[in-house]
LUMBA-294944 format. One line per field, with one value per residue (C-alpha): residue number from 1; residue in one letter; x, y, z. Coordinates in nm, 3 decimals, padded with zeros to 5 digits. Example, Ala and Ser with C-alpha at 12.3 -4.5 7.8 and 13.67 -1.06 7.14 Angstrom:
! residues 2
kekol = (1/2)
kolvo = (A/S)
px = (01.230/01.367)
py = (-00.450/-00.106)
pz = (00.780/00.714)
This chain:
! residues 132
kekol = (1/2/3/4/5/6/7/8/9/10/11/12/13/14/15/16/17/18/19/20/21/22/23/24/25/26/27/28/29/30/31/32/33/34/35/36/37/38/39/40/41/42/43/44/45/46/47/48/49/50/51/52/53/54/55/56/57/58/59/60/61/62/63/64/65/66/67/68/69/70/71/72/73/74/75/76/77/78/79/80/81/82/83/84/85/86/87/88/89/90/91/92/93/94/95/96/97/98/99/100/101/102/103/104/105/106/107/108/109/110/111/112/113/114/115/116/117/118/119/120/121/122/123/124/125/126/127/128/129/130/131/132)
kolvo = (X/X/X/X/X/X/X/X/X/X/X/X/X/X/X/X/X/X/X/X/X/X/X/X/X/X/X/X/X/X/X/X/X/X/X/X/X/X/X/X/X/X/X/X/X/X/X/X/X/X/X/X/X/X/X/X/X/X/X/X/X/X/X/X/X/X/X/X/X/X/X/X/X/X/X/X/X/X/X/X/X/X/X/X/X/X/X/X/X/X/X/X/X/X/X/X/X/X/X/X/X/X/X/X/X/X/X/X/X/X/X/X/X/X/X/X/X/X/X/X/X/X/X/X/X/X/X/X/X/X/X/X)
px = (00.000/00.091/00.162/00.438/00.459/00.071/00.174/00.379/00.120/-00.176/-00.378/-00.578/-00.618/-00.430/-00.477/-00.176/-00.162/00.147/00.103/00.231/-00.025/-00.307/-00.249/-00.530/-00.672/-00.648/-00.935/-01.030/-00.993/-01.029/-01.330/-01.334/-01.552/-01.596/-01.277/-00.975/-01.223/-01.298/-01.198/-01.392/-01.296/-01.433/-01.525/-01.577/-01.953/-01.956/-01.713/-01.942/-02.197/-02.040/-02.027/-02.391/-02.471/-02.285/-02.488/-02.161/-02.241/-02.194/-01.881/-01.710/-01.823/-01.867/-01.546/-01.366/-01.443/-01.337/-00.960/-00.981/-01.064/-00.814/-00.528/-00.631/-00.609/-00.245/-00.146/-00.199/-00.046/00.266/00.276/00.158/-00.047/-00.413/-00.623/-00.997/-01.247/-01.352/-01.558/-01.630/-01.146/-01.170/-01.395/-01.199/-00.840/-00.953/-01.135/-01.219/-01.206/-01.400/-01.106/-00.816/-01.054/-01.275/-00.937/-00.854/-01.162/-01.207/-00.822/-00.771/-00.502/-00.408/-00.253/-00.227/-00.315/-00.334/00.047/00.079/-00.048/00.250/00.055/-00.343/-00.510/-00.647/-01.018/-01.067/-00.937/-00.946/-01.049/-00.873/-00.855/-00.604/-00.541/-00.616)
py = (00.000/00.359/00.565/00.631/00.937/00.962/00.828/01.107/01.332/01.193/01.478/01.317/01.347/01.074/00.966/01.086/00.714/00.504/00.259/-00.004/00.018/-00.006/-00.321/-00.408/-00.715/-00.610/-00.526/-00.238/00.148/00.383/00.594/00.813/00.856/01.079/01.239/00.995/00.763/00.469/00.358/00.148/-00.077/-00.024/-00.266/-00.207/-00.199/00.065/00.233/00.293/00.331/00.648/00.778/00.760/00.872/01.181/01.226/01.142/00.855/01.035/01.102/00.767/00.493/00.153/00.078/00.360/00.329/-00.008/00.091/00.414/00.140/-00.030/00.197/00.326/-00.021/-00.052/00.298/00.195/-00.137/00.006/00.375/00.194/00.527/00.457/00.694/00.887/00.811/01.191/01.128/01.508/01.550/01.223/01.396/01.693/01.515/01.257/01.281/00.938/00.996/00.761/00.832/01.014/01.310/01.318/01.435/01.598/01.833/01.887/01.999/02.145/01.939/01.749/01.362/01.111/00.839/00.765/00.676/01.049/01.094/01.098/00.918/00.703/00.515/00.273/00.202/-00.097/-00.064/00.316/00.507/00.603/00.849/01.108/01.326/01.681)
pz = (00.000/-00.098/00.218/00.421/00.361/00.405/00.763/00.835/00.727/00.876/01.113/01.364/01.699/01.872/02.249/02.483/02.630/02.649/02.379/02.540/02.816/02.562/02.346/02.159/01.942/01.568/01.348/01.556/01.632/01.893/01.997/02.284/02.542/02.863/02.795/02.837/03.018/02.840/02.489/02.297/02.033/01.662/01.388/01.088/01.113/01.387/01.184/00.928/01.160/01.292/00.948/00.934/01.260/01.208/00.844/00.681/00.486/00.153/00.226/00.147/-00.078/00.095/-00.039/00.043/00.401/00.469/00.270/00.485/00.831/00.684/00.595/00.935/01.141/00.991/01.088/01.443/01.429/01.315/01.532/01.844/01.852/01.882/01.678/01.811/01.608/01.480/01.190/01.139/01.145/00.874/00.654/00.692/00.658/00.353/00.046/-00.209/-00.537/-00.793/-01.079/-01.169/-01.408/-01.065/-00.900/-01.145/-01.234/-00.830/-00.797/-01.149/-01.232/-01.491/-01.402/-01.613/-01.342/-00.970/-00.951/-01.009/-00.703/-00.375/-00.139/-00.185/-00.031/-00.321/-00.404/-00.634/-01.008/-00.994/-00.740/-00.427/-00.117/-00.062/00.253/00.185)
């Protein structure tokens, strides 16, 4: 997967917990709750379910939010860091793309393809998410 630079870039707002006092199972990310209270642990489903509760689910085909849960999920595994679940920061932060002329007429460029593109989060044959 594209990304490391992505990684670096990557604006969320983390948790200021020692990592290593917070293992958890994979397949999951972070929500806050009550402050730095209680975390709960995210599938995918409630993932997406946040999306909608927040009237977000326009925002991300289903596709694109499972790579984005995904991309996500490894971003933890390898910083350690766990990541708040802020749908309203990941709207914000990301945007999915169905092609490269989508990207292209929205950022008035001119790419040939998605490899253009530094860092993306691919979406089947074509599409993909970038961080803004």
């Amino acid at each position: 997967m594209s990304g490391m630079s992505l990684k670096r870039m990557l604006f969320l707002v983390f948790l200021g917990r020692d990592s290593s006092a917070n293992k958890k199972p994979a397949g999951s990310l972070s929500r806050q709750k009550g402050g730095n209270t209680m975390i709960e642990r995210v599938s995918l489903y409630r993932f997406e379910q946040a999306f909608r509760e927040h009237g977000r689910q326009d925002s991300f085909s289903y596709d694109g939010l499972k790579a984005l849960f995904e991309y996500l999920e490894e971003f933890e595994e390898d910083t350690g860091q766990q990541i708040e679940l802020d749908v309203i920061a990941i709207c914000g932060d990301f945007a999915e793309y169905e092609d490269i002329e989508d990207y292209n007429d929205q950022n008035g460029t001119e790419c040939e393809d998605r490899e253009e593109i530094n860092d993306y989060i691919p979406v089947g044959n074509y599409g993909f998410i970038v961080h803004e």
